[in-house]
C-alpha positions as CSV (number, residue, x, y, z in Angstrom):
1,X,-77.8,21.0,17.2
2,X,-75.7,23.7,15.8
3,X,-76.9,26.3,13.9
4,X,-75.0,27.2,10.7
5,X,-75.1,30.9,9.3
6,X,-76.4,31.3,6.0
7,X,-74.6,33.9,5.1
8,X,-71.1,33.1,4.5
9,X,-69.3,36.4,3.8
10,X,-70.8,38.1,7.0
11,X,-68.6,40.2,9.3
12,X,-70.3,39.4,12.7
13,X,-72.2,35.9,13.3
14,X,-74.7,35.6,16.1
15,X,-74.7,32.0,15.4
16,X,-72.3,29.6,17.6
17,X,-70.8,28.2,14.2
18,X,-70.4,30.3,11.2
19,X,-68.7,29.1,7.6
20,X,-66.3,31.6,7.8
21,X,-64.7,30.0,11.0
22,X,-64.8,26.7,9.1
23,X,-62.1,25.2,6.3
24,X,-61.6,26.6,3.2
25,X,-61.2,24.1,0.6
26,X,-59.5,25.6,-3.1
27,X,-59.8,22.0,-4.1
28,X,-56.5,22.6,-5.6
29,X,-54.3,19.6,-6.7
30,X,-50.9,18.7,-3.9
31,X,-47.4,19.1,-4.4
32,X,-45.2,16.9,-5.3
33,X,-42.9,16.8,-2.4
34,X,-39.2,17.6,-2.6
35,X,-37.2,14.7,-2.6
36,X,-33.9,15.4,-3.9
37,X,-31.9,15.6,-0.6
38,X,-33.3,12.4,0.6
39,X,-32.6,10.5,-2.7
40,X,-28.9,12.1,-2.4
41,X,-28.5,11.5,0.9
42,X,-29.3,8.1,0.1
43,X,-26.8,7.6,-2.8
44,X,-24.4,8.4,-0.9
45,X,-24.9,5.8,1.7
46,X,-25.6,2.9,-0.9
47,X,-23.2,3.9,-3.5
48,X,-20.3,1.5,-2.0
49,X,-22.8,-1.4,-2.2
50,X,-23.9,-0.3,-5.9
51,X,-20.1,-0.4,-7.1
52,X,-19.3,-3.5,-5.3
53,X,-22.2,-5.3,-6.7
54,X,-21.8,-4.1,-10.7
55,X,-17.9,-4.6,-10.1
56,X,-18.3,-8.0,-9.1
57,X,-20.8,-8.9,-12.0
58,X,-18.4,-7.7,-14.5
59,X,-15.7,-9.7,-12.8
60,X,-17.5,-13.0,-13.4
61,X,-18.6,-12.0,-16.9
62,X,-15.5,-11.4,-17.8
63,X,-13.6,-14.3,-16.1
64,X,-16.5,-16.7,-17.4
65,X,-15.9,-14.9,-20.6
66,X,-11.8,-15.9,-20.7
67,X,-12.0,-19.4,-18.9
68,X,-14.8,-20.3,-21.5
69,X,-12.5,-19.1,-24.3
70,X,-9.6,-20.9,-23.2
71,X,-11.3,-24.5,-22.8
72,X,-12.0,-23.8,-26.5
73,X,-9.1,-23.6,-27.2
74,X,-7.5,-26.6,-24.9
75,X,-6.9,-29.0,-28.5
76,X,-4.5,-26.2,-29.5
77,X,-2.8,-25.1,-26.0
78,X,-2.7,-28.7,-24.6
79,X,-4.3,-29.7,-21.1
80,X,-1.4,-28.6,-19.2
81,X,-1.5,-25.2,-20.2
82,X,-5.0,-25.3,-19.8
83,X,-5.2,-26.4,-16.7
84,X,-2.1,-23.8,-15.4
85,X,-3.9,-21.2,-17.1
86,X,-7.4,-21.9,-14.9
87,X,-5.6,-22.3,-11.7
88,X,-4.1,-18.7,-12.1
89,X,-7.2,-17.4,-12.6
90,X,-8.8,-19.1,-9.5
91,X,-5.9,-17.1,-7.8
92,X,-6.5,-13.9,-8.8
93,X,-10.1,-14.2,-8.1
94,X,-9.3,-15.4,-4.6
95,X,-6.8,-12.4,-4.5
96,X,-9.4,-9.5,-5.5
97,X,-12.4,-10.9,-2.6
């Protein structure tokens, strides 16, 4: 068994372990780490996906958004129209993929 000095601000030990050769713990709290160039480096290798993904979403708001409004309105335009009206849209949208 090791013998521990008692004494731990003495400047030469004649035990094997002493508690100045040991750990000093300041039981102070951690730092956050740093992690700005990670979150940036990040961004920029996701921001394509993030664009395509909110672009698309407003794309089929807003298309639901007209072709809803337009077979409101398909007593007053007519069926025909209605119908050519619909079929353009399904023709840009196949356009823009």
């Amino acid at each position: 068994m090791d013998k521990i000095c008692s004494y731990p601000k003495c400047s030469k030990c004649e035990y094997e372990y002493c508690i100045k050769d040991g750990q000093i713990s300041l039981n102070l709290p951690s730092k956050p780490k740093d992690r700005s160039e990670y979150q940036h480096q990040y961004y920029e290798e996701h921001k394509t996906q993030k664009s395509a993904y909110y672009t698309s979403k407003s794309h089929y708001i807003c298309k639901r958004d007209v072709k809803s409004a337009i077979r409101r309105l398909q007593k007053d335009i007519g069926k025909l129209n209605v119908d050519l009206v619909l079929q353009k849209i399904d023709q840009l949208e196949t356009v823009y993929k």
